[in-house]
NUZA-475851 format. One line per field, with one value per residue: residue number from 0; x, y, z of N, C-alpha, C, CB in turn. Coordinates in Angstrom, 2 decimals. Glycine has a CB too. Example, Ala and Ser with C-alpha at 12.3 -4.5 7.8 and 13.67 -1.06 7.14 Angstrom:
% NUZA-475851
resi	[0,1]
n.x	[13.19,12.85]
n.y	[-5.69,-2.25]
n.z	[7.80,7.08]
ca.x	[12.30,13.67]
ca.y	[-4.50,-1.06]
ca.z	[7.80,7.14]
c.x	[13.20,12.90]
c.y	[-3.30,0.03]
c.z	[7.80,7.87]
cb.x	[11.31,14.08]
cb.y	[-4.47,-0.60]
cb.z	[9.05,5.72]
This chain:
% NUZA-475851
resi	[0,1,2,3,4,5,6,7,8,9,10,11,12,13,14,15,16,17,18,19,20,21,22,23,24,25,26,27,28,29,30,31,32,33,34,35,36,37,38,39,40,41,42,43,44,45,46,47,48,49,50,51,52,53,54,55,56,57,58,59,60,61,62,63,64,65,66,67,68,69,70,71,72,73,74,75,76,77,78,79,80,81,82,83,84,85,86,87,88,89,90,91,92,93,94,95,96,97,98,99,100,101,102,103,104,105,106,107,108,109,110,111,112,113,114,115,116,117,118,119,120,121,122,123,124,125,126,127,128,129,130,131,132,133,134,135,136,137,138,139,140,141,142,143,144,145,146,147,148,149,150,151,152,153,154,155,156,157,158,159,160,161,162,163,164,165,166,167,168,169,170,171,172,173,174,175,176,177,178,179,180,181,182,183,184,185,186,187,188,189,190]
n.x	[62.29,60.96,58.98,58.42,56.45,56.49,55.07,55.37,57.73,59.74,60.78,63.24,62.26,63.58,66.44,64.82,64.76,66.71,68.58,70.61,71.23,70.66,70.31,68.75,66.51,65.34,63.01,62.75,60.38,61.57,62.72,65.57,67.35,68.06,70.03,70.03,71.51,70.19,70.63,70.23,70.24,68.83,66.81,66.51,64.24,61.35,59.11,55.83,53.56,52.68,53.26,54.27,56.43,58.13,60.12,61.98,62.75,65.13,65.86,68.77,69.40,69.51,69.29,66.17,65.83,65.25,62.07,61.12,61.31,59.58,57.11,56.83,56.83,55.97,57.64,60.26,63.43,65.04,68.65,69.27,72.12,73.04,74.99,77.90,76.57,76.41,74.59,72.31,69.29,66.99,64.57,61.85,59.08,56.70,56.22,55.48,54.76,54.30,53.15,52.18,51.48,50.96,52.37,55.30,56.05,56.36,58.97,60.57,64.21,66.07,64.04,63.19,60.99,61.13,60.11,59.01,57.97,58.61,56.33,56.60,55.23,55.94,56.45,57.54,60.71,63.55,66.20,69.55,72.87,75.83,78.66,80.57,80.27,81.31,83.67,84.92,85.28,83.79,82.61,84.84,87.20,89.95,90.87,89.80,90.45,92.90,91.98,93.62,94.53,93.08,91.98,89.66,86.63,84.75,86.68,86.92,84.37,83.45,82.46,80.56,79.04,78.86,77.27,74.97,74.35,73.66,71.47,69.50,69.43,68.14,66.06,64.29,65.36,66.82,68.90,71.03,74.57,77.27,80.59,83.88,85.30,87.62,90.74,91.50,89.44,86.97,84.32,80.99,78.69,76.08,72.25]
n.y	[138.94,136.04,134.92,132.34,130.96,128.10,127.21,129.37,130.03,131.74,131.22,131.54,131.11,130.74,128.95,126.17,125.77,126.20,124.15,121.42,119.48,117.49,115.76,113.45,112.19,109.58,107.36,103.96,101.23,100.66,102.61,103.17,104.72,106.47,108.17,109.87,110.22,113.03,113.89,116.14,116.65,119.60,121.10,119.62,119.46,119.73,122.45,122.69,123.96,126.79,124.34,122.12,119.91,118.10,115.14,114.06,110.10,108.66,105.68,105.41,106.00,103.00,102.09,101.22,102.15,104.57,104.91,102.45,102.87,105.05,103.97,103.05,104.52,107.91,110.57,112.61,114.61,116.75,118.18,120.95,122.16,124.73,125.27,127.13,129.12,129.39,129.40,126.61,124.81,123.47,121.14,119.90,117.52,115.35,112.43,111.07,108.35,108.61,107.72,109.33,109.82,112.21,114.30,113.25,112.66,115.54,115.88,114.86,113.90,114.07,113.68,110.93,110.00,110.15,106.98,107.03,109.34,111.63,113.07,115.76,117.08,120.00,120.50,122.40,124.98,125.82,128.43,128.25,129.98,128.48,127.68,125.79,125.01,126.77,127.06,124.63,125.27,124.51,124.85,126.05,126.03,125.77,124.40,121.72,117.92,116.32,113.65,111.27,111.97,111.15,107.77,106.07,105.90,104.41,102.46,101.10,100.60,98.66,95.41,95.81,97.72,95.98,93.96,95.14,96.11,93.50,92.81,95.23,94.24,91.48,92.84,92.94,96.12,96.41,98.09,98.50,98.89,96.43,96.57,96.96,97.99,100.30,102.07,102.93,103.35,105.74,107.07,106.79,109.43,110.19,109.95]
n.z	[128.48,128.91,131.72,134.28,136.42,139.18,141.66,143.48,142.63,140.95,137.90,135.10,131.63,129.81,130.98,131.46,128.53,127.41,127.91,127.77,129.02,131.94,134.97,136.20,139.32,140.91,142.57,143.94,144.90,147.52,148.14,147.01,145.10,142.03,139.61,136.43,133.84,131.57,128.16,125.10,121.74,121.45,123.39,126.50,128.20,127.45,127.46,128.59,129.59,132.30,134.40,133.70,132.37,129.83,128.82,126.91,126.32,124.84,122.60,122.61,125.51,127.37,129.62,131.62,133.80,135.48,134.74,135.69,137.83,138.27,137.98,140.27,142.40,142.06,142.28,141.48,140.83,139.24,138.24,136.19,133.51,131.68,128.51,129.61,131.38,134.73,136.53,137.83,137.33,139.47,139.89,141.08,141.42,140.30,138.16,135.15,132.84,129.36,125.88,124.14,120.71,119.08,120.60,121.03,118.05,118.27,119.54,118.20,116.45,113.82,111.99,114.07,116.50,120.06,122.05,124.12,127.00,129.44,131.71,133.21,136.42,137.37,141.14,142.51,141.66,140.97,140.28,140.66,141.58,141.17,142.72,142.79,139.84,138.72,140.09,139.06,136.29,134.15,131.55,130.29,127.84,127.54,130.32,129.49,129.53,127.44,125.51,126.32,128.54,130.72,131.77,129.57,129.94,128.27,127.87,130.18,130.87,128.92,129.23,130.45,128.75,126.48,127.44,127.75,125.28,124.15,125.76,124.64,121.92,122.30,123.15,120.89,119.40,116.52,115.79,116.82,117.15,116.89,118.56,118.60,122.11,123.22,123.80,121.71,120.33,119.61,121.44,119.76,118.91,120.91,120.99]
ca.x	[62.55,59.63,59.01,57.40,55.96,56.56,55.37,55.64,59.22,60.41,61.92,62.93,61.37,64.96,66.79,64.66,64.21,67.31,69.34,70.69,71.48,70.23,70.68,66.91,67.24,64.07,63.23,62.02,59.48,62.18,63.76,66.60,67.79,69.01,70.22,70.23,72.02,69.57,71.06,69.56,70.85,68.46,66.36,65.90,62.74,60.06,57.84,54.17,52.74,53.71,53.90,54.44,57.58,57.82,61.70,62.06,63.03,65.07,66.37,69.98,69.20,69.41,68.78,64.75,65.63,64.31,60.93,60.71,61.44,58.50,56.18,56.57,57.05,56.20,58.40,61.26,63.75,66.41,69.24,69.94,72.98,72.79,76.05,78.14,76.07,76.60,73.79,71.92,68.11,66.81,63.07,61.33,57.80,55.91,56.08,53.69,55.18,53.28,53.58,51.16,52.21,51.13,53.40,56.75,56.52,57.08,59.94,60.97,65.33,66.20,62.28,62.88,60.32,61.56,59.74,58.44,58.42,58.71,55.12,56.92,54.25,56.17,56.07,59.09,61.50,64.62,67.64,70.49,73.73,76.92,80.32,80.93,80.36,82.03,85.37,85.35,85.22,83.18,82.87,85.94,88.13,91.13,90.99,89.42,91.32,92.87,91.30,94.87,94.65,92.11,91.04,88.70,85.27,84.03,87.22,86.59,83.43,83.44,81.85,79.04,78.33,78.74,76.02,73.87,73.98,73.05,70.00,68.95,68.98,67.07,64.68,63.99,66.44,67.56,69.77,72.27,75.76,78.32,81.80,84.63,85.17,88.50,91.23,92.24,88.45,86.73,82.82,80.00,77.65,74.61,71.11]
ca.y	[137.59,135.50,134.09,131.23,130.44,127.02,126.98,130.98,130.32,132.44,130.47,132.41,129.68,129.71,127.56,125.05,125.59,126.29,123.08,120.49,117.91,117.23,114.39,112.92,111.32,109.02,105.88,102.78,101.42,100.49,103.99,103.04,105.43,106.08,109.06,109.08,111.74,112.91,114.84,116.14,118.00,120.85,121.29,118.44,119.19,120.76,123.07,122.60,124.69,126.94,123.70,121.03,119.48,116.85,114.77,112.86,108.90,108.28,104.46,105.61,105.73,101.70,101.69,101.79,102.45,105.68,104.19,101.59,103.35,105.92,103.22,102.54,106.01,109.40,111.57,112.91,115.77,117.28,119.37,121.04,122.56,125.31,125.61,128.66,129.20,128.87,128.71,125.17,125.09,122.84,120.73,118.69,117.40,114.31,112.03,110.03,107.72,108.58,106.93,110.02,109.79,113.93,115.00,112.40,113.83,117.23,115.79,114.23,114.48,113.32,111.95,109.74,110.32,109.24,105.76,107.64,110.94,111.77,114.21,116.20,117.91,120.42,121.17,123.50,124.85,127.39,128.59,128.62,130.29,126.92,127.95,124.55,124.88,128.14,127.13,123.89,126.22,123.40,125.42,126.68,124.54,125.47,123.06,120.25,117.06,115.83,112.38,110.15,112.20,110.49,106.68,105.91,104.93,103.23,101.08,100.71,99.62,97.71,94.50,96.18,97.97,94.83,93.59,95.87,96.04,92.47,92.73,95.99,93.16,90.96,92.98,93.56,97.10,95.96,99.52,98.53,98.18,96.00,97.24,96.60,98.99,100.22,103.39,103.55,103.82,107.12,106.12,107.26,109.91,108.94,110.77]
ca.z	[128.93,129.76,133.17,134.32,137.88,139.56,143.21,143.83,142.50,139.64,137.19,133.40,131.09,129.31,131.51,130.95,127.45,126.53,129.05,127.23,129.66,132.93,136.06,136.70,140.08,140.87,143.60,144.05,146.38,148.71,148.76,146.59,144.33,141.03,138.95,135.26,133.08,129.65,127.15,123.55,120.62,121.70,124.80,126.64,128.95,126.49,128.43,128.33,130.37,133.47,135.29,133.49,131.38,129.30,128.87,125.98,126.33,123.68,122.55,123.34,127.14,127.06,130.90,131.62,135.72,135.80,134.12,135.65,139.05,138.51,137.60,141.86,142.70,140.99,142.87,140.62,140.56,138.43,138.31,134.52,133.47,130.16,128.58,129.50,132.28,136.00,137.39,138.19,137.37,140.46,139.73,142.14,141.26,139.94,137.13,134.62,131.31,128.40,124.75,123.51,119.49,118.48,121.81,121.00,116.98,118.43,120.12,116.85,115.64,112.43,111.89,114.56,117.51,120.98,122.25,125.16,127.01,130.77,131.88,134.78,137.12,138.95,142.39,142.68,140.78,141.26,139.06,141.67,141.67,141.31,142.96,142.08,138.34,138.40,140.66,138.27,135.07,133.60,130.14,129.83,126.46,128.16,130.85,129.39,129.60,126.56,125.26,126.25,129.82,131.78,131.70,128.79,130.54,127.98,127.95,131.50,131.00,127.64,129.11,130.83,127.46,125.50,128.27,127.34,123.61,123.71,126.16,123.28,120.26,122.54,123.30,119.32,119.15,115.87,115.29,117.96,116.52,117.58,117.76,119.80,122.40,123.78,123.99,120.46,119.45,120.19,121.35,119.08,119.63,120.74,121.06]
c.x	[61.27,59.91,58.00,57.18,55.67,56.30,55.55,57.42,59.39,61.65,61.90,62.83,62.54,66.21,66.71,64.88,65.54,68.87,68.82,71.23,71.08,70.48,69.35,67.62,65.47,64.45,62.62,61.17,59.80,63.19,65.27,66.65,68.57,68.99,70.72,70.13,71.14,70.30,70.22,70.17,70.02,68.07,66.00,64.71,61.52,59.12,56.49,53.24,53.61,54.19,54.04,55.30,57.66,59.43,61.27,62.54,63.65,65.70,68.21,70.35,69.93,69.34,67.45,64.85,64.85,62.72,60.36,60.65,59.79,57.03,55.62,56.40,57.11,56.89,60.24,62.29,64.77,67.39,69.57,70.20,73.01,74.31,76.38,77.49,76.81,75.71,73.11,70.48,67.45,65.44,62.71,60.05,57.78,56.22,55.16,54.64,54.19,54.12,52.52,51.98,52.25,52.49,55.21,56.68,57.11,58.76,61.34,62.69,65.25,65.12,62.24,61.78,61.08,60.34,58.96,58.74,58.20,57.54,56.02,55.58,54.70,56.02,56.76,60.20,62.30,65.68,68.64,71.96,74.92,78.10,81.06,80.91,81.33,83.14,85.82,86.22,85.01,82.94,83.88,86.52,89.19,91.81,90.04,90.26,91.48,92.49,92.41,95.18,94.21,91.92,89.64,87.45,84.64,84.90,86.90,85.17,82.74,82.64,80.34,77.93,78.29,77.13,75.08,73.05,73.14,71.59,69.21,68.28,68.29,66.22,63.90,64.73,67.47,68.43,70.81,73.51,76.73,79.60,83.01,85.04,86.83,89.64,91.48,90.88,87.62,85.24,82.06,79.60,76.57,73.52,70.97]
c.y	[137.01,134.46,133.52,130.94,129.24,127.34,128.13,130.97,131.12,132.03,131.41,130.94,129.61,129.18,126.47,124.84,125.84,124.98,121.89,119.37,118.47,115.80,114.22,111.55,110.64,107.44,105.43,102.52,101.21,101.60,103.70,103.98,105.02,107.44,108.92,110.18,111.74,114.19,115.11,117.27,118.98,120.37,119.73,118.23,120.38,121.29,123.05,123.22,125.55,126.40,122.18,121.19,118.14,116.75,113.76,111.73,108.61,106.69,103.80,105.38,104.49,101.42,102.33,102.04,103.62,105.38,103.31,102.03,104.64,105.16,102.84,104.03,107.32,110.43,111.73,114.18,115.56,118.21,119.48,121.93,123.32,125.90,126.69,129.17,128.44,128.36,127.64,125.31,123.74,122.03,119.84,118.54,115.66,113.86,111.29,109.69,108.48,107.89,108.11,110.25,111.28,114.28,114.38,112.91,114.94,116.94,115.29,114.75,113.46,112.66,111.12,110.28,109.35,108.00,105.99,108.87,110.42,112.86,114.97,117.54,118.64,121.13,122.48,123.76,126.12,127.14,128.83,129.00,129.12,127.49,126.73,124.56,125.95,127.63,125.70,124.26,125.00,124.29,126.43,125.69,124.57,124.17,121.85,119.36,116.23,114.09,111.36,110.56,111.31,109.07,106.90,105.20,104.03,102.05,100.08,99.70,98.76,96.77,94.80,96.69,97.16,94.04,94.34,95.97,94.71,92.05,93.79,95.19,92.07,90.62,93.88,95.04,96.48,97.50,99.44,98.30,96.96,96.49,97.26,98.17,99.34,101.60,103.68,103.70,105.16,106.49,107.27,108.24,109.87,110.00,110.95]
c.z	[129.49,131.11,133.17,135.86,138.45,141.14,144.03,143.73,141.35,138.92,135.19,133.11,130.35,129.88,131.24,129.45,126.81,127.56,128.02,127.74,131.26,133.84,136.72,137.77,140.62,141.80,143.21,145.30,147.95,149.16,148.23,145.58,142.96,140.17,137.44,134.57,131.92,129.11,125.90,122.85,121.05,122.98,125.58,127.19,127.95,127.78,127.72,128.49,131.41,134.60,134.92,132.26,130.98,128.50,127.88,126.45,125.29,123.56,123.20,124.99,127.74,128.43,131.04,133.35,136.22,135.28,134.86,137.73,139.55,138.26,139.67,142.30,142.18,141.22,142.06,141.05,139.78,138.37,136.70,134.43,132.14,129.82,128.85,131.00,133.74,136.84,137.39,138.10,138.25,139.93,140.28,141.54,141.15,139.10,136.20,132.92,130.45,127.05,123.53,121.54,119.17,119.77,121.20,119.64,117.44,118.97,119.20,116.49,115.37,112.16,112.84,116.12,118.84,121.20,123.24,126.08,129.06,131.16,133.34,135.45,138.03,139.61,142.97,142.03,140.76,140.75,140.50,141.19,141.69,141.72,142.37,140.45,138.17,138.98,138.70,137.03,133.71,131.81,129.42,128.66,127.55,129.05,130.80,129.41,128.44,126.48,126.26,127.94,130.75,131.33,130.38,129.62,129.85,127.83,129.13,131.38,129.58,127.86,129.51,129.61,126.77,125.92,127.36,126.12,123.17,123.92,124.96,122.60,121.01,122.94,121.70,118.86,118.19,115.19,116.01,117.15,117.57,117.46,118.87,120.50,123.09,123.26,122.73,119.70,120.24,120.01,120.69,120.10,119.59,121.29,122.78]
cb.x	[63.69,58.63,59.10,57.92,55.00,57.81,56.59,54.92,60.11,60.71,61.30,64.41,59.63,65.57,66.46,63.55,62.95,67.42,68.62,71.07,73.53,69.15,72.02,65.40,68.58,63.48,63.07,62.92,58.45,62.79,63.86,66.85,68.38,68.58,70.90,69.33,73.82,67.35,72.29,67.84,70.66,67.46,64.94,66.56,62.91,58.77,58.09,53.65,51.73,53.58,53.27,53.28,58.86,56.21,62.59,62.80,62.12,65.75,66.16,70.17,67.60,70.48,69.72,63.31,67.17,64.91,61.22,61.54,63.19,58.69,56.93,58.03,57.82,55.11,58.36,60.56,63.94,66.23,70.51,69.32,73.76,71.43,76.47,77.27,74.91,77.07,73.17,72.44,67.61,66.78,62.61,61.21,57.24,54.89,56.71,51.25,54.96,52.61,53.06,50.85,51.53,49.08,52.80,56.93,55.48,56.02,59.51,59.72,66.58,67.27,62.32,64.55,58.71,61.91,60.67,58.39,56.88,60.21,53.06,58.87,53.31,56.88,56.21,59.82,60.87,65.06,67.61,70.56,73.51,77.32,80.79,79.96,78.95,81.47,85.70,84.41,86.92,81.52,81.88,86.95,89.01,91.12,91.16,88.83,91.11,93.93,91.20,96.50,94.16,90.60,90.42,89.24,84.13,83.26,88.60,86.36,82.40,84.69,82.52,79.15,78.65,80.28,75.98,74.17,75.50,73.73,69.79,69.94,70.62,66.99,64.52,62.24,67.15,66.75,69.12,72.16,76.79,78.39,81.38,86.07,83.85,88.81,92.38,93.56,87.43,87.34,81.96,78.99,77.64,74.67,69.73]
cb.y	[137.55,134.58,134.77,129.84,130.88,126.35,126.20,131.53,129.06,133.74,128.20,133.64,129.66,130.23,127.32,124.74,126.41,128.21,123.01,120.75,117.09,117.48,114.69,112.00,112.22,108.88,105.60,101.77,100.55,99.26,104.06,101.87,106.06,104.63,109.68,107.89,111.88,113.15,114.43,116.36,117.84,121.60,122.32,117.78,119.80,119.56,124.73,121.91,123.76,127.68,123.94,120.30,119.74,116.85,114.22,113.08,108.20,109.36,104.36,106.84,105.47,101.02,102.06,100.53,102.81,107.05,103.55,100.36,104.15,107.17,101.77,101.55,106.07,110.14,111.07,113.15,116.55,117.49,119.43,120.82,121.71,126.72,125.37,129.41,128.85,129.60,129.24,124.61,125.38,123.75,120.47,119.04,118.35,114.41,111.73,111.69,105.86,110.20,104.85,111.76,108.86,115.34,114.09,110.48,114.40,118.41,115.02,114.86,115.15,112.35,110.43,108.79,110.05,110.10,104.82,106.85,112.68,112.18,113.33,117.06,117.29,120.51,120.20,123.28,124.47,127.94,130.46,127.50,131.05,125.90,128.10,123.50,125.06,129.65,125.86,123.37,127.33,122.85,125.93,126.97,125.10,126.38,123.24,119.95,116.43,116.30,111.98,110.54,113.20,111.24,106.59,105.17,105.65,103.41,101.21,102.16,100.35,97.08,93.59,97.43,98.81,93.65,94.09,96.81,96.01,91.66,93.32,96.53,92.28,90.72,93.92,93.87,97.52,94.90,101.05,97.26,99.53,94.92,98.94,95.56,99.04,98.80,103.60,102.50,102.49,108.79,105.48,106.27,110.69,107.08,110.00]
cb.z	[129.97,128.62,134.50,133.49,138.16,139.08,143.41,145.76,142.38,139.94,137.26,132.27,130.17,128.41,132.25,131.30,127.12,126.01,131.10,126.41,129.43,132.60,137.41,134.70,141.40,139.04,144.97,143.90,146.29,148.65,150.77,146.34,145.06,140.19,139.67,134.89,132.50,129.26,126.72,123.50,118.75,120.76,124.73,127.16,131.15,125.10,128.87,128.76,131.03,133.90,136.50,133.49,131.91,128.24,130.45,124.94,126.51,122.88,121.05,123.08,127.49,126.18,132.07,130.94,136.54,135.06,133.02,134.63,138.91,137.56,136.30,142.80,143.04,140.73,144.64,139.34,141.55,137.57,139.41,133.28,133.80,130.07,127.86,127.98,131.81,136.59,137.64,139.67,135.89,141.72,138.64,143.92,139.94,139.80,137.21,134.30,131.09,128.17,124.95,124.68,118.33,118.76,123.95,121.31,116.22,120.00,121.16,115.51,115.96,112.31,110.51,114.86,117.13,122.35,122.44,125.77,125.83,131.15,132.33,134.72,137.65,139.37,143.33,143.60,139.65,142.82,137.47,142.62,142.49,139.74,144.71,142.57,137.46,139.00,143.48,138.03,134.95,134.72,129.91,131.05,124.14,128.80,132.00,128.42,130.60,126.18,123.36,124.80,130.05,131.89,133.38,127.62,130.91,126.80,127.92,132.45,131.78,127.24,129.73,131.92,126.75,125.74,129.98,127.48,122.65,124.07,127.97,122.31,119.06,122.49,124.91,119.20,120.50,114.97,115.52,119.23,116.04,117.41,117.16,119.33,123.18,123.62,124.91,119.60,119.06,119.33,123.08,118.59,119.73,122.06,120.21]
């Protein structure tokens, strides 16, 4: 198993490398907050080095808050979750946009390169133990909640996503669909 050293922490490098969604929580210059879930068909934080990670941006996102939040403030962390797994891989550090074209290829599904990447510089970084993921039994099927159980969120929030789709198309995001949103439609999946 290879290990990787963040900070005299001992982190195994597949956590990261093998964590397909994460909660990037990042301020503003007035100390306001904002947390902003990324997901990716494979890994989402590419490792670079033994202290630096790099988070794809992809078009899907369609909120730039975290972006536009590190542009005031480089101070970042994350918690990311590897299916099956319990434990919680913790990351505090730095951030920096880039638009580097060889780096966003590598990052490349279906040919498409993300739009921009996240440089994380970090400062600290520890795999922790979740009673919480574990009492939940967050990857169990059994108790998942069938579709017709719970509130549809995106019915819930239909107009906010309608919002959104429209600011997309005009800010040139001509791939956006339109499509009405509501319990009897099941929402796309999105990068």
């Amino acid at each position: 198993m290879s290990l990787c050293v963040f900070s005299s922490t001992v982190v195994t490098i597949n956590s990261a490398a093998t964590s397909r969604f994460l909660a990037l929580s990042t301020w503003d210059a007035s100390q306001g907050s904002d947390t902003s879930p990324r997901g990716d068909r494979r890994e989402v934080a590419r490792i670079l080095d033994g202290r630096t990670l790099a988070i794809p941006d992809r078009k899907g996102n369609k909120c730039a808050d975290s972006l536009h939040n590190l542009l005031q403030d480089e101070r970042l962390s994350f918690a990311a979750l590897v299916p099956g797994r319990s434990g919680v891989l913790h990351v505090r550090g730095r951030g920096t946009i880039t638009d580097d074209p060889a780096l966003l290829e590598t990052m490349a599904l279906g040919g498409m390169p993300p739009h921009l990447a996240l440089i994380v510089d970090v400062e600290h970084a520890e795999v922790t133990g979740s009673d919480a993921v574990r009492r939940s039994r967050l990857w169990t099927p059994g108790v998942h909640l069938d579709r017709g159980t719970a509130p549809d969120m995106m019915a819930l929030g239909g107009e906010m996503d309608r919002a959104y789709r429209y600011g997309l198309r005009k800010e040139g995001y001509d791939e956006v669909e339109t499509r009405a949103v509501g319990p009897s439609r099941r929402p796309s999946n999105r990068a």
